[in-house]
N, C-alpha and C positions, 0 to 999 in steps of 0.2 A: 504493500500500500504506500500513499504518500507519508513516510515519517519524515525524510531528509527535509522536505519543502514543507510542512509543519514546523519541523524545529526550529529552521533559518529563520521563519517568518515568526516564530515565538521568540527569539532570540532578538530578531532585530525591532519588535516593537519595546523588547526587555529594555534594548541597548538606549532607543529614544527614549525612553520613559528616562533613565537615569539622567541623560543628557538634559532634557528640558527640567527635570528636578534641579540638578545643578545651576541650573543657567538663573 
């Protein structure tokens, strides 16, 4: 099934989230 393209896309909303918290 799709887990690879799951994770990246769970990964990189993780990634923004942190970023606009920081910012």
């Amino acid at each position: 099934s799709q887990s690879i393209e799951d994770s990246q896309a769970d990964i990189a909303i993780l990634l923004r989230r942190l970023i606009r918290d920081e910012i």
